[in-house]
RODO-2510 file (C-alpha; in nm, 4 decimals, decimal comma):
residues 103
     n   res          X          Y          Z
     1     x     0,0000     0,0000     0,0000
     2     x     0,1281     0,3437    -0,1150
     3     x     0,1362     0,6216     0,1403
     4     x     0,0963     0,9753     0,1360
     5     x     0,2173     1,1940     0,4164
     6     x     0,1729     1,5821     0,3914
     7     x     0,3278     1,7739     0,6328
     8     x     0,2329     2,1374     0,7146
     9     x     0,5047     2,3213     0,8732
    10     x     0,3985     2,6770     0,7885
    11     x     0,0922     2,8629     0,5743
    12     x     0,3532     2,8767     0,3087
    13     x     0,5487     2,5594     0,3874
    14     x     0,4240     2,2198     0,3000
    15     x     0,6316     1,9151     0,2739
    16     x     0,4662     1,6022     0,0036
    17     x     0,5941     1,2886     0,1293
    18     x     0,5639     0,9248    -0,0232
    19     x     0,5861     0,5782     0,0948
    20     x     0,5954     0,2652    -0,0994
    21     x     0,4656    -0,0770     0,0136
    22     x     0,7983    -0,1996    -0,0540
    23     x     0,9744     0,0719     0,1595
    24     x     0,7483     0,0511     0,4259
    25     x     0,8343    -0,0158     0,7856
    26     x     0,6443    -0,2381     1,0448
    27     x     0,4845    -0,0972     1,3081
    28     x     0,7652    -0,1603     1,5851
    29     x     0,9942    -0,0037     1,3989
    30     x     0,7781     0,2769     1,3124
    31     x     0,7561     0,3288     1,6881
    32     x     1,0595     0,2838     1,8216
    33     x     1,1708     0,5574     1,6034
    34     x     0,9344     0,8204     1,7280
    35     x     1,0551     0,7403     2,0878
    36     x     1,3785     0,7843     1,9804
    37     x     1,2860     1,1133     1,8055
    38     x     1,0686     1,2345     2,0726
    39     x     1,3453     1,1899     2,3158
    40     x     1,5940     1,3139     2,1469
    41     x     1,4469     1,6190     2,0415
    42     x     1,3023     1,6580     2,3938
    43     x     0,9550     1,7053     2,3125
    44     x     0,7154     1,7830     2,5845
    45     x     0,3512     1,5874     2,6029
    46     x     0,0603     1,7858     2,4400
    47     x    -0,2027     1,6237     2,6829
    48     x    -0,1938     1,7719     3,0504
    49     x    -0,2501     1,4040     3,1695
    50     x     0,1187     1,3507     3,0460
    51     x    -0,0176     1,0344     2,8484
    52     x     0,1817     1,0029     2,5014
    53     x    -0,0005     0,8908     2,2047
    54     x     0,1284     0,8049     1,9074
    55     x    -0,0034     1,0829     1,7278
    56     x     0,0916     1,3288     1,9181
    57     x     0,4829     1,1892     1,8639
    58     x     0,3950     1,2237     1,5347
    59     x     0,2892     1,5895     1,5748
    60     x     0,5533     1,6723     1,8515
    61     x     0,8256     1,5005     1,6366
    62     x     0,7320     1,6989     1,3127
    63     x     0,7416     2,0080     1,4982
    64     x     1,0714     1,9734     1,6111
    65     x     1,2068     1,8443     1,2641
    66     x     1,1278     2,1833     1,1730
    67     x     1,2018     2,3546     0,7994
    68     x     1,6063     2,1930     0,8520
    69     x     1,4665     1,8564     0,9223
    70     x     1,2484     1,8015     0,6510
    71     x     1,5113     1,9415     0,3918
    72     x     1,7216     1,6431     0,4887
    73     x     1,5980     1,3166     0,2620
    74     x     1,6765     1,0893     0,4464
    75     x     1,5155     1,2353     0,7651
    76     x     1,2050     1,3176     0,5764
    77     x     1,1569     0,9517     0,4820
    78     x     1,2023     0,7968     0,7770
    79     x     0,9658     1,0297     0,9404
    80     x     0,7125     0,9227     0,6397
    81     x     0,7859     0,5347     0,6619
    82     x     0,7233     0,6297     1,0636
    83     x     0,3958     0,8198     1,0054
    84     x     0,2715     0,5886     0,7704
    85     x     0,2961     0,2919     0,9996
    86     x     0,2195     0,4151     1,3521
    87     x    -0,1178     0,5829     1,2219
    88     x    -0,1688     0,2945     0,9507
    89     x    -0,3498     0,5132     0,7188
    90     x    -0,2635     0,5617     0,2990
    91     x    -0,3380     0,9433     0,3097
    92     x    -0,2138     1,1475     0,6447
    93     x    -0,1924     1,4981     0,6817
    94     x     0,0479     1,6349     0,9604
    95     x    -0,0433     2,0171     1,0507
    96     x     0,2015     2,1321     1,3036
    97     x     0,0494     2,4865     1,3361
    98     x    -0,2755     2,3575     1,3499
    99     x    -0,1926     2,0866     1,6315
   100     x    -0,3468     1,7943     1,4277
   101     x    -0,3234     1,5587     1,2387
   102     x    -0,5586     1,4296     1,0404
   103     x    -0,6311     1,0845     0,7799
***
């Protein structure tokens, strides 16, 4: 299954990301590597109960990729292997100044 990933990062910044069935990670992977991300880029939890789903690492870990992150190709498509298979959806849209994201 081919996945799209759009990521919003500004009203004038959008980044078009695809994934391939053949590129495609499995969810454990996919997971482990937004832990990893959300650790390292010290994101904070968006829910005042302090519980961490995966869609918010997806959210938190986009917004701290930032413009600089996404310009990198290889970071931009292992965030979109990672999106794609945590939220198992074909079509996902990632609006960081929104807060959402949305399939």
């Amino acid at each position: 299954m081919r996945s799209e990933i759009t990521v919003v990062l500004a009203a004038d910044q959008t980044c078009q990301l695809a994934v391939e069935a053949d590129d495609a990670w499995r969810f454990g992977t996919a997971r482990d590597w937004l832990d990893e991300q959300f650790v390292l880029h010290r994101c904070e939890p968006l829910r005042r109960s302090g519980k961490v789903l995966l869609t918010d690492k997806v959210l938190a870990v986009a917004a701290a990729l930032g413009v600089d992150g996404f310009a990198d190709p290889a970071t931009a498509r292992a965030f979109a292997r990672a999106a794609a298979a945590a939220l198992g959806k074909s079509v996902v849209t990632v609006d960081v100044p929104r807060m959402s994201v949305t399939s």
